[in-house]
NUMILO-258223 format. One record per residue: residue number from 1; x, y negated, z negated of N, C-alpha, C in turn. Coordinates in nm, 3 decimals, padded with zeros to 5 digits. Each point is the difference from the previous one (the first is absolute). Example, Ala and Ser with C-alpha at 12.3 -4.5 7.8 and 13.67 -1.06 7.14 Angstrom:
# NUMILO-258223
R  seq      n.X      n.Y      n.Z     ca.X     ca.Y     ca.Z      c.X      c.Y      c.Z
R    1   01.319   00.569  -00.780  -00.089  -00.119   00.000   00.090  -00.120   00.000
R    2  -00.035  -00.105   00.072   00.082  -00.119  -00.006  -00.077  -00.109  -00.073
# end
This chain:
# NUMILO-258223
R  seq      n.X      n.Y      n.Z     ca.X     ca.Y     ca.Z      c.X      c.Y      c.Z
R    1  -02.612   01.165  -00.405   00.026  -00.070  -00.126   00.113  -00.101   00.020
R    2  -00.039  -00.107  -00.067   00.093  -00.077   00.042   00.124  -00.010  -00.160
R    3   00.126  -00.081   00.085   00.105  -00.028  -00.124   00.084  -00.067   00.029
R    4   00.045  -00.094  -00.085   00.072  -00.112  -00.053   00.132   00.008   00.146
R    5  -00.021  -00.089   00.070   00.159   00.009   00.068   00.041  -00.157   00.007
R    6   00.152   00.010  -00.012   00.021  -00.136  -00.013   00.072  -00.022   00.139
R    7  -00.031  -00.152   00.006   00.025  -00.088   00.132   00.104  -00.064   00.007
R    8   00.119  -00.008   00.076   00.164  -00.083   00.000  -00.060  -00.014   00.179
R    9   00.026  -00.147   00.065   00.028  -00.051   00.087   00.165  -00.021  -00.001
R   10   00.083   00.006   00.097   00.134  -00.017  -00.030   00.017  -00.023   00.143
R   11   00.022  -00.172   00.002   00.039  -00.118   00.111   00.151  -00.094  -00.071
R   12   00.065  -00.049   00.113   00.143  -00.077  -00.058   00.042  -00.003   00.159
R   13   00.082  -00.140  -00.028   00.050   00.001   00.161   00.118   00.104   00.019
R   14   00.018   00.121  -00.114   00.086   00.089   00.034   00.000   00.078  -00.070
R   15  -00.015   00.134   00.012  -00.003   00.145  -00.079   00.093   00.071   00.070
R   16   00.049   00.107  -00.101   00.137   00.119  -00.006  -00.043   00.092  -00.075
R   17  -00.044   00.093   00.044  -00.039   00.141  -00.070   00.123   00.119   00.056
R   18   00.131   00.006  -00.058   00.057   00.115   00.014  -00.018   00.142  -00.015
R   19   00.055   00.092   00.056  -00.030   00.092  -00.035   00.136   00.096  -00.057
R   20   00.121  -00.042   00.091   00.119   00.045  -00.001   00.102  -00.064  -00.043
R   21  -00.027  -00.128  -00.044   00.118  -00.127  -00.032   00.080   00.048  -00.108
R   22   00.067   00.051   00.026   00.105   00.033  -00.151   00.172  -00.052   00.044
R   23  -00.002  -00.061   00.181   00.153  -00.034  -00.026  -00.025  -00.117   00.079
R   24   00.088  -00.016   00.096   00.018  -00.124   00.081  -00.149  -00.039   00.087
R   25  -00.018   00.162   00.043  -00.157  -00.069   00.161  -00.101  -00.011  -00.122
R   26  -00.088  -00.097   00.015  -00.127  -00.009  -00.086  -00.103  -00.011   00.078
R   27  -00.042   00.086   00.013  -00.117   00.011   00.111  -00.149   00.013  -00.015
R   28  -00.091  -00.051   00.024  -00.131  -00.006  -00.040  -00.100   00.076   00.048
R   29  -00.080   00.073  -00.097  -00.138   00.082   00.035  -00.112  -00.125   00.132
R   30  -00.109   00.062   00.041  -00.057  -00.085   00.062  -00.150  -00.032  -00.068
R   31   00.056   00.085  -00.101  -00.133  -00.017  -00.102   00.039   00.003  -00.132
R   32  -00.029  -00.094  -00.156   00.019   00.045  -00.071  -00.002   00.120  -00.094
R   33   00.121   00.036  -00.088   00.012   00.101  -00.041  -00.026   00.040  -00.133
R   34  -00.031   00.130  -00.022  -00.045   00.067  -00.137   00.020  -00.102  -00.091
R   35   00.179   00.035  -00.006   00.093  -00.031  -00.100  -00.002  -00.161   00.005
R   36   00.008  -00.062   00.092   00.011  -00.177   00.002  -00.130  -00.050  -00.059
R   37  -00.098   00.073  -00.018  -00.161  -00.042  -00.031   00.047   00.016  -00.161
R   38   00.054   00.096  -00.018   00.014   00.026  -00.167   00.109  -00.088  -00.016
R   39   00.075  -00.005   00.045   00.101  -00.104  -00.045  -00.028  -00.146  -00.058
R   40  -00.106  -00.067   00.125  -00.104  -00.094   00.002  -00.049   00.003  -00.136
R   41  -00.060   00.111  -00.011  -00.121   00.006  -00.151   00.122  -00.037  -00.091
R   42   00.097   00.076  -00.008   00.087   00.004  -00.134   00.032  -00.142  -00.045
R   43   00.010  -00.044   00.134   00.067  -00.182  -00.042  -00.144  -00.059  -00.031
R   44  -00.113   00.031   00.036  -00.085  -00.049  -00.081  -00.040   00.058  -00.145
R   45   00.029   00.098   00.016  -00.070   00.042  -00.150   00.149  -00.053  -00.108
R   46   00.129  -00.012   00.025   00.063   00.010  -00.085   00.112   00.132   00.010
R   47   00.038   00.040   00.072   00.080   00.153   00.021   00.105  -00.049   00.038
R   48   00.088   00.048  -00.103   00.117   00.000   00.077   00.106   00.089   00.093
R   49   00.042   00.040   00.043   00.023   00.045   00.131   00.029   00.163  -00.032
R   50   00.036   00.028  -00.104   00.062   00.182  -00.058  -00.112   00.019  -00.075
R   51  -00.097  -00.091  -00.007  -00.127   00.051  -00.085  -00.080   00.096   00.018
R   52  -00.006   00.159  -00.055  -00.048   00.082   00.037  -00.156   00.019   00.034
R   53  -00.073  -00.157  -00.063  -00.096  -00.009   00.076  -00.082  -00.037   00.116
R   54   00.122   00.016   00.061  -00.023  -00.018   00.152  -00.014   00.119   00.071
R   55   00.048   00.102  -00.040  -00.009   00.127   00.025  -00.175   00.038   00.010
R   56  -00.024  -00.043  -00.119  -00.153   00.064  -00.044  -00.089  -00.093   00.077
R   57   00.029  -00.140   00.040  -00.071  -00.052   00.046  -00.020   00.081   00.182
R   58   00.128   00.016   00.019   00.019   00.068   00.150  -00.133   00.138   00.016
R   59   00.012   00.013  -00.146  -00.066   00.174   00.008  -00.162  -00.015  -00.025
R   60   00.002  -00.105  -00.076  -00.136  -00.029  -00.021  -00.109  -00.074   00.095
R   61   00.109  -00.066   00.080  -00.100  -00.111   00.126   00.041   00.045   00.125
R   62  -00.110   00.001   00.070  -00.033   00.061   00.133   00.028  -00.115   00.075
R   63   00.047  -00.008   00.121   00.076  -00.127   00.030  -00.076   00.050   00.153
R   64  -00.089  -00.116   00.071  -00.010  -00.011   00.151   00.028  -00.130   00.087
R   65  -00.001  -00.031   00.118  -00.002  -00.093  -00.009  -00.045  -00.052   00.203
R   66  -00.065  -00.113   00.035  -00.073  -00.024   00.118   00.094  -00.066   00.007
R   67   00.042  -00.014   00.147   00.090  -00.117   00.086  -00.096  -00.125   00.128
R   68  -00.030  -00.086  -00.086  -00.078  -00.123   00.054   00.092  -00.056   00.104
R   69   00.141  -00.007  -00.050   00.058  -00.061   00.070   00.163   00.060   00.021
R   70   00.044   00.067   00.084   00.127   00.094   00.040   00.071  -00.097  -00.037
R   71   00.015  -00.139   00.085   00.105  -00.062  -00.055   00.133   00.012   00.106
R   72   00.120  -00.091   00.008   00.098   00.031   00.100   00.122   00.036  -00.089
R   73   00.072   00.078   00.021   00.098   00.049  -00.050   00.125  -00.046   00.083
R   74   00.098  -00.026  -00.133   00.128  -00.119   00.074   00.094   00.035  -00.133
R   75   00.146   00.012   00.072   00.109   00.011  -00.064   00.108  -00.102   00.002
R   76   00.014   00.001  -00.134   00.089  -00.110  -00.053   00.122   00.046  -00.022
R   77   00.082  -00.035   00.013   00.149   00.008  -00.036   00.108  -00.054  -00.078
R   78   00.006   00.098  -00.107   00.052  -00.100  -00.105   00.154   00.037  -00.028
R   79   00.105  -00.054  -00.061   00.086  -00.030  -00.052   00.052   00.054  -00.120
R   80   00.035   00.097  -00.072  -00.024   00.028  -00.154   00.184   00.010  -00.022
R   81   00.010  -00.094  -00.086   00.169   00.048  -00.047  -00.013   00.029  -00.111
R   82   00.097   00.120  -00.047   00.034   00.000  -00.141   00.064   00.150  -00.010
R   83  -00.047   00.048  -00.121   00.154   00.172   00.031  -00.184   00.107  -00.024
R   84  -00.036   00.018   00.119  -00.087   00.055   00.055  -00.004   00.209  -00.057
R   85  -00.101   00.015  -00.052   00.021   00.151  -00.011  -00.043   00.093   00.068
R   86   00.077   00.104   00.063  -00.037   00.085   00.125  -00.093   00.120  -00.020
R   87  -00.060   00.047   00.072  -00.059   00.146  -00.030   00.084   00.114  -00.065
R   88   00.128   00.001   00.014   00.083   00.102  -00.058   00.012  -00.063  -00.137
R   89  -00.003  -00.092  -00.027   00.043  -00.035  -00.168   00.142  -00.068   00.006
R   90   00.026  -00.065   00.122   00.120  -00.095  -00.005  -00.042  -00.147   00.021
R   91   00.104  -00.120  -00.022  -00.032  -00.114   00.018   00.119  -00.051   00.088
R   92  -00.122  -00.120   00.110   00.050  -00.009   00.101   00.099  -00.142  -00.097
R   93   00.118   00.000   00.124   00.029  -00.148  -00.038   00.063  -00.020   00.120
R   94   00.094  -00.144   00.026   00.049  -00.009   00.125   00.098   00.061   00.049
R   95   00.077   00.105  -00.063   00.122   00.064   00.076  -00.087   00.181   00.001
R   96  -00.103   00.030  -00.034  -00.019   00.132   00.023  -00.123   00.060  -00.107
R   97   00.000   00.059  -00.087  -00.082   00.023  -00.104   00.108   00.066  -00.152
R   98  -00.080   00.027  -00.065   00.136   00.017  -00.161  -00.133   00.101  -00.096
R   99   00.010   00.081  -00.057  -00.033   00.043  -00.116  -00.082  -00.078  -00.080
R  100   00.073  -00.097  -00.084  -00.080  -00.118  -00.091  -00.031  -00.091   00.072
R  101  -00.072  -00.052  -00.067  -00.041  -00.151  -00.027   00.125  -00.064  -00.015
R  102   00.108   00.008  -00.095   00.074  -00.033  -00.029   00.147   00.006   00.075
R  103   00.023   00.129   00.071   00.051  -00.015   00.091  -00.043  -00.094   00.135
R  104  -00.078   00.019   00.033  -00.069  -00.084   00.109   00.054  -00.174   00.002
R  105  -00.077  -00.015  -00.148   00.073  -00.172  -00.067   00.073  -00.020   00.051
R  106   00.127   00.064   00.024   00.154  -00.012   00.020   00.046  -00.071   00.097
R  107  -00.111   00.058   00.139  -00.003  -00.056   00.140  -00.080  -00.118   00.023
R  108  -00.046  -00.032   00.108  -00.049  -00.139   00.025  -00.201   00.108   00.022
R  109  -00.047  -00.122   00.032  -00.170   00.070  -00.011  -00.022  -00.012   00.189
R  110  -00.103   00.137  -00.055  -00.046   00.065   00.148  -00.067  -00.075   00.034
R  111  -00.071  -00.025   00.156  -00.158  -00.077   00.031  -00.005   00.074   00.111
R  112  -00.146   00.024  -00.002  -00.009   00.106   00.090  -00.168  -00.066   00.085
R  113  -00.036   00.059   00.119  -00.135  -00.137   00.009  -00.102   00.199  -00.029
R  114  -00.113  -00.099  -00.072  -00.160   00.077  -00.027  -00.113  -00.029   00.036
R  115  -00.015   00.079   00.149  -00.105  -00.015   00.047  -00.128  -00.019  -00.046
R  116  -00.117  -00.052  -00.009  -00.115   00.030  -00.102  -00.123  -00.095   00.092
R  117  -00.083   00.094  -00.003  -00.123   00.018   00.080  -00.104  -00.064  -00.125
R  118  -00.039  -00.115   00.101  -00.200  -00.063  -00.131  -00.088   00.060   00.139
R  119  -00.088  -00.045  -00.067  -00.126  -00.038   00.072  -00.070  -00.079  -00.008
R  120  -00.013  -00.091   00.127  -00.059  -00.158  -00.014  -00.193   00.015   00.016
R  121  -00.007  -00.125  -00.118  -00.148   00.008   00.025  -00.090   00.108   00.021
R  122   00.009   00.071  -00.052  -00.079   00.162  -00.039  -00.082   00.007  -00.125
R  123  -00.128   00.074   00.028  -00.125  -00.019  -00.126  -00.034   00.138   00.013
R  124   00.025   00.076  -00.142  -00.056   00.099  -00.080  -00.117   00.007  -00.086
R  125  -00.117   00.100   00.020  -00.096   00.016  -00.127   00.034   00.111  -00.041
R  126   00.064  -00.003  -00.161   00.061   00.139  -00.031  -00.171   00.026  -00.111
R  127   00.025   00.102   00.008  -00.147   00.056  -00.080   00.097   00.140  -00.113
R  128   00.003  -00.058  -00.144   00.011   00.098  -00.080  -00.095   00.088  -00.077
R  129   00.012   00.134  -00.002  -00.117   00.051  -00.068   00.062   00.066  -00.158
R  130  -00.058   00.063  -00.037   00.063   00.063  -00.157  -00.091   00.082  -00.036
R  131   00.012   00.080  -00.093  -00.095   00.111  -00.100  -00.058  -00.073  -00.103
R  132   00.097  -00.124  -00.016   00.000  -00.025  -00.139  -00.045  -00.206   00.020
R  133  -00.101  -00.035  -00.014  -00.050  -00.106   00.015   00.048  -00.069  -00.082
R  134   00.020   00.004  -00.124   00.098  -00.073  -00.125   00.112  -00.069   00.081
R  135   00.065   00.114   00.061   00.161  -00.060   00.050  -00.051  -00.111   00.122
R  136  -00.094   00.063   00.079  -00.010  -00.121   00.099  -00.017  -00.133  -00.017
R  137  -00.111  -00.003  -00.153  -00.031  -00.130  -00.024   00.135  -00.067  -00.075
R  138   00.073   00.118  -00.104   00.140  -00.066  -00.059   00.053  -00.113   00.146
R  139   00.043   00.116   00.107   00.061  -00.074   00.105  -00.024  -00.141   00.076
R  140  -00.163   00.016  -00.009  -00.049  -00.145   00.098  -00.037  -00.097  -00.095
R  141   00.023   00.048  -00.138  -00.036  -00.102  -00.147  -00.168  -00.050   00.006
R  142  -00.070   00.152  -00.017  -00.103  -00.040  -00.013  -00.078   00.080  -00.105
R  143   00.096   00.065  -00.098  -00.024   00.010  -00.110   00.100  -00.065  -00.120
R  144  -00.053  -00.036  -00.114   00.062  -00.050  -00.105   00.122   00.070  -00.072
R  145  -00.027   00.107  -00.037   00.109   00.080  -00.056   00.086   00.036   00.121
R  146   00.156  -00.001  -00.049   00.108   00.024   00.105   00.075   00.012  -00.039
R  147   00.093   00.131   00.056   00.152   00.056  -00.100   00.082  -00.131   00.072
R  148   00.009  -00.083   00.087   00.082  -00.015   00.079  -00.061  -00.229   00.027
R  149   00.134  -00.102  -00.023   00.008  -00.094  -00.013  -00.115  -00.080   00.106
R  150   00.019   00.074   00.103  -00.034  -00.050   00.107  -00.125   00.046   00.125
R  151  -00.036  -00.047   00.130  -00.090   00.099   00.058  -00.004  -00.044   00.154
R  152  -00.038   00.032   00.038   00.024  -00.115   00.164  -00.106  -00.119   00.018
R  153  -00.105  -00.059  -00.075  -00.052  -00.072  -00.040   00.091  -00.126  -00.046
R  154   00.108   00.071  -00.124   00.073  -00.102  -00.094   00.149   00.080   00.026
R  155   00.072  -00.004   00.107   00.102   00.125   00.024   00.130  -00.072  -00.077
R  156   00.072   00.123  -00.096   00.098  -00.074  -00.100   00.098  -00.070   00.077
R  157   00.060   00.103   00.093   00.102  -00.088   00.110  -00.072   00.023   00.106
R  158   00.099  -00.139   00.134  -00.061  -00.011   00.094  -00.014   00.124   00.092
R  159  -00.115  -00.005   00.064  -00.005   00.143   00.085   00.109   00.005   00.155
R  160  -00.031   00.064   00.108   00.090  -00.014   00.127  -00.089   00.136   00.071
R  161   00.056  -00.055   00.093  -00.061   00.081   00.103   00.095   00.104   00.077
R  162   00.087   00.098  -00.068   00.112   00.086   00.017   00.105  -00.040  -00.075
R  163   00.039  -00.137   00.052   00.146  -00.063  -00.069  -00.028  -00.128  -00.057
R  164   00.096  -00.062  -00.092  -00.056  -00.093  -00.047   00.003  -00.144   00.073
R  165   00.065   00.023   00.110  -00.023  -00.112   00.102  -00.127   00.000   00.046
R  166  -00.084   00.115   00.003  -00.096  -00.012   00.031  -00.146  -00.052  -00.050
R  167  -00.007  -00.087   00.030  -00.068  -00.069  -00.105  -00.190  -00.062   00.078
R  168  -00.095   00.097  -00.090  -00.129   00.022   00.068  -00.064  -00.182   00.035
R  169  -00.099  -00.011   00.053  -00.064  -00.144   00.001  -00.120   00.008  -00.008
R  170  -00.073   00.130  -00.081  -00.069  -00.024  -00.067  -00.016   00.078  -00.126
R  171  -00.047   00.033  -00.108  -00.019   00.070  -00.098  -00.050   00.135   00.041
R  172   00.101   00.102  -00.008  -00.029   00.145   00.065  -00.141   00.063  -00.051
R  173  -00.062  -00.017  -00.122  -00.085   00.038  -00.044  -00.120  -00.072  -00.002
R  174  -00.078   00.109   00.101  -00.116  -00.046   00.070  -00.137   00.003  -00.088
R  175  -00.029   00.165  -00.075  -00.129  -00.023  -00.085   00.036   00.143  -00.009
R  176  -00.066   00.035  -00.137  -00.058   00.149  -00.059  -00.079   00.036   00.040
R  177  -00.063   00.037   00.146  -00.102   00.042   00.043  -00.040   00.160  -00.078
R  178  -00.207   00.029   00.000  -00.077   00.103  -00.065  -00.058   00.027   00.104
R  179  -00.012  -00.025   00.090  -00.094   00.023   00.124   00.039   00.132   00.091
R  180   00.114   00.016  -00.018   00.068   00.159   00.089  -00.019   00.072  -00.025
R  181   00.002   00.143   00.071   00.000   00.102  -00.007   00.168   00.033  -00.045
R  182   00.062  -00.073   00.080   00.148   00.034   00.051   00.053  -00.101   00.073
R  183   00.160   00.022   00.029   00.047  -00.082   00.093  -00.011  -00.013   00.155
R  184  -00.025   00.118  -00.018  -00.066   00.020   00.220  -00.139  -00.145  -00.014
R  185  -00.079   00.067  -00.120  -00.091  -00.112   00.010   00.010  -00.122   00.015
R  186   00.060  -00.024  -00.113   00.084  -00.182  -00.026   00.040  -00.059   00.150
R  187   00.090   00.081   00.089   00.052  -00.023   00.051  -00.123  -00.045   00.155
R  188  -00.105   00.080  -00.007  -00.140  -00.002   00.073  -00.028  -00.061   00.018
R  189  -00.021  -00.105  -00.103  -00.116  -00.093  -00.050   00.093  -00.124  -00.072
R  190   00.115  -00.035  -00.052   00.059  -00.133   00.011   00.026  -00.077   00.075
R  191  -00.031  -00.103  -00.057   00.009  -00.099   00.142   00.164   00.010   00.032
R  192   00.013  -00.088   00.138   00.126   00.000   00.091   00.046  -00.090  -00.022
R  193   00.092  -00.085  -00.040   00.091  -00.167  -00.041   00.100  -00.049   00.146
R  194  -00.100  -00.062   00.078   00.103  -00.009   00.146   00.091  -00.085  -00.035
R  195   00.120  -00.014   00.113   00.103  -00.089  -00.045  -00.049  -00.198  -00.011
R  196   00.106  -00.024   00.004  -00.049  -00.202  -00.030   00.007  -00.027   00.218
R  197   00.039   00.081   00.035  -00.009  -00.076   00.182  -00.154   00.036   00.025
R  198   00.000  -00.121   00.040  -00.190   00.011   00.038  -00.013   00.131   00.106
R  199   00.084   00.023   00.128  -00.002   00.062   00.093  -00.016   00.151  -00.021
R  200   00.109   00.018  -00.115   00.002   00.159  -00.032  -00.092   00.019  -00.065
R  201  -00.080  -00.076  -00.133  -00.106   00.001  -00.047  -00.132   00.067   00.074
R  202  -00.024  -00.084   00.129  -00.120  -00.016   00.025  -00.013   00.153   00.116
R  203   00.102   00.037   00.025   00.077   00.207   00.046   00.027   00.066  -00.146
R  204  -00.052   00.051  -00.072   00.006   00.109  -00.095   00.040   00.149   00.113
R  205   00.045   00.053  -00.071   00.047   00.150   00.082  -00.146   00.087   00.008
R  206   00.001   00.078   00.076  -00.124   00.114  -00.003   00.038   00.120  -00.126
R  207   00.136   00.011  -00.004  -00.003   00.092  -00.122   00.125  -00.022  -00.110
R  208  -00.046   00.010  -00.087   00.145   00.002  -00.122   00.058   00.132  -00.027
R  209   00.101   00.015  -00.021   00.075   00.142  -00.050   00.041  -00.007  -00.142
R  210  -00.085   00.109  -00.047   00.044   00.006  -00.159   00.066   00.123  -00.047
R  211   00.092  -00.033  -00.119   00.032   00.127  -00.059  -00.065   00.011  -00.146
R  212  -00.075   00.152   00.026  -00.028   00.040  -00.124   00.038   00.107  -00.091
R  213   00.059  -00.030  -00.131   00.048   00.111  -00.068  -00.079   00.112  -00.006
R  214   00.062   00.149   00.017  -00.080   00.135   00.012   00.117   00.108  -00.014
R  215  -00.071   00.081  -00.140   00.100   00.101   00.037  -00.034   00.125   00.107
R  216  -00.117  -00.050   00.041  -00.007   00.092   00.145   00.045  -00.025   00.123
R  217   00.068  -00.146  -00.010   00.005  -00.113   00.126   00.153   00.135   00.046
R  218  -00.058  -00.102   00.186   00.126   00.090   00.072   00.120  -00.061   00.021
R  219   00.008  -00.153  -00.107   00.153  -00.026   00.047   00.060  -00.043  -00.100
R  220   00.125   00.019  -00.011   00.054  -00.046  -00.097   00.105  -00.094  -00.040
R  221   00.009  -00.044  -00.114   00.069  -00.156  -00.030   00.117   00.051  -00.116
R  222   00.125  -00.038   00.061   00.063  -00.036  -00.122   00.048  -00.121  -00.083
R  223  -00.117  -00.045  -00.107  -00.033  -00.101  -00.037  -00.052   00.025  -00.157
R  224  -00.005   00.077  -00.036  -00.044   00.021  -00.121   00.115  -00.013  -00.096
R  225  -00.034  -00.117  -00.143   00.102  -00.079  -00.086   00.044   00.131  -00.055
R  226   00.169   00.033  -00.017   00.034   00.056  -00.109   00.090  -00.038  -00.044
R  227   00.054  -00.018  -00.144   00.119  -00.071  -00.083   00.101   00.055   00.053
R  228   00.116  -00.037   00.080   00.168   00.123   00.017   00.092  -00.141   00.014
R  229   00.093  -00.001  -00.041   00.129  -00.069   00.059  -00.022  -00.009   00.117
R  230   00.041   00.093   00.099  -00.061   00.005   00.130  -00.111  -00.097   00.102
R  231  -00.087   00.005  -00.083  -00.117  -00.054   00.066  -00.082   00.110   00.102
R  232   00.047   00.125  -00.019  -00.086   00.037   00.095  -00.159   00.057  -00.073
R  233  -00.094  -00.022   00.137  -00.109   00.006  -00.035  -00.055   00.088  -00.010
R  234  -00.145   00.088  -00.044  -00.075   00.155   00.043  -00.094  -00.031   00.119
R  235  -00.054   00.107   00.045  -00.086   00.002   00.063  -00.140   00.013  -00.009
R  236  -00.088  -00.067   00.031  -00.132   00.032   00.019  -00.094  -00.017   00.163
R  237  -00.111   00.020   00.006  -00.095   00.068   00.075  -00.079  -00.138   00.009
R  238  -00.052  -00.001   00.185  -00.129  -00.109  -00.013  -00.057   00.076   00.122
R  239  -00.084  -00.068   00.046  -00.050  -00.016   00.092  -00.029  -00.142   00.123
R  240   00.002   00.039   00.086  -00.004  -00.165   00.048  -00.123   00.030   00.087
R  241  -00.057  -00.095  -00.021  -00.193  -00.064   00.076   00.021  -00.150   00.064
R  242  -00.090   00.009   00.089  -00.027  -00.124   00.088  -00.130  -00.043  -00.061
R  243  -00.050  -00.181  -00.042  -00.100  -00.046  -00.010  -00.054  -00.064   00.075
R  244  -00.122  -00.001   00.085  -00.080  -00.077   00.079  -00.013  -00.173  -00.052
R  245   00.082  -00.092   00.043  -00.040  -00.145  -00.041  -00.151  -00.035   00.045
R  246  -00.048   00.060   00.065  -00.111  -00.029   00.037  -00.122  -00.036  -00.106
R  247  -00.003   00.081  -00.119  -00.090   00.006  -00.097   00.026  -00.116  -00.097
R  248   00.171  -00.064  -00.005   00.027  -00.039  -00.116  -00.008  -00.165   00.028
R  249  -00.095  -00.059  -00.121   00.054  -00.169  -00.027   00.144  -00.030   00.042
R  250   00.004  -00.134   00.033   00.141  -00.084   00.014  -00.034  -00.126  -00.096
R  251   00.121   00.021  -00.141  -00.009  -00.089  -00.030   00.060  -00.146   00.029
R  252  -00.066  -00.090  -00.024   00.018  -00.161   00.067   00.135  -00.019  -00.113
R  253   00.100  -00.041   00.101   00.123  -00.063  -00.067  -00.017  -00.116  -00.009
R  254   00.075  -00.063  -00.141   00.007  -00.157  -00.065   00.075  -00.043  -00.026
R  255   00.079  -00.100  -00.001   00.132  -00.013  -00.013  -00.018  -00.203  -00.100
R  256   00.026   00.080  -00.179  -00.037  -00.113  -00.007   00.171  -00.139  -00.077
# end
């Protein structure tokens, strides 16, 4: 039997999917994540960031996703001044750290450098599934009624691809596909989007590596959105499968 799964391509000459970024190192997944996919939706639908419906969206959508293109991973080094706040609950400044905010003021400002990992030129087919077909179509705006301003069709604010430097180059949302069984399927039978170099194009890989959500799967991610000060995330379950390119179309790139 088949059911409703929706289609996000997610290309940009640079993606950042964290998993651990909560201080100075910002370091990137090699695949996008749970939580950065919902994040994505939220800025399209209209969510703002403590909105507890991001939670439900986390719980309600099955999140997988194929790697077309790995992509090179490269660290940048940045610069950040200002009165910086530590894991213990102090703030840095330039003679040491202080209690307040306000103490801190007192002294001159910290700068400290923050490592932070993209990934260049990398292409995702994320495949979402749901129980609930209403919400999918709310999401890809392909039904009329909608609690929510926006959709990734018509997304209220701009979307990103981890961070907001990251900025996609093409419209992440690919189609509401009816034709699946599932995402193993989707992932079967969609076509492959090679890069713009004729050379790598015309070499597709023999196999893609996908991750698919499962709560039977044997590995696990901590990536699942939950609201905390903190930022830290829950855990969930996938599985990871290899796809034969062999079977699948290549679609013809256009550049107009």
């Amino acid at each position: 039997m088949t059911r409703p799964i929706l289609l996000l391509r997610l290309e940009g000459p640079m993606q950042s999917w964290g998993t651990r970024s909560r201080w100075d190192v910002r370091e990137s997944a090699a695949e996008p994540t749970k939580s950065g996919v919902i994040g994505l939706i939220g800025c399209a639908l209209g969510l703002k960031r403590k909105d507890k419906t991001l939670e439900m969206l986390d719980h309600e959508v099955e999140f997988s996703v194929r790697i077309d293109r790995p992509g090179i991973m490269a660290t940048d080094y940045h610069t950040v001044t200002g009165y910086h706040l530590t894991a213990g609950g102090q703030y840095k400044h330039g003679g040491g750290t202080a209690s307040t905010l306000a103490t801190a003021m007192e002294h001159s400002e910290s700068t400290i450098i923050s490592p932070r990992d993209y990934l260049h030129d990398a292409s995702f087919l994320v495949a979402l599934s749901s129980g609930s077909e209403e919400l999918l179509g709310q999401i890809a705006g392909t039904v009329r009624e909608s609690p929510w301003p926006g959709n990734l069709q018509s997304p209220f604010w701009p979307v990103s691809l981890g961070r907001k430097s990251c900025v996609p180059s093409r419209p992440p949302f690919e189609r509401l596909a009816e034709e699946y069984e599932n995402a193993e399927d989707a992932f079967s039978r969609e076509p492959w989007v090679p890069p713009l170099s004729p050379k790598s194009a015309a070499r597709p890989p023999k196999k893609l590596v996908a991750w698919v959500e499962s709560k039977e799967g044997e590995y696990e991610r901590q990536d699942a959105l939950r609201l905390n000060q903190m930022r830290l995330y829950d855990y969930r379950r996938c599985r990871r499968i290899e796809i034969d390119t062999g079977p699948l179309k290549i679609l013809e790139r256009r550049i107009s």
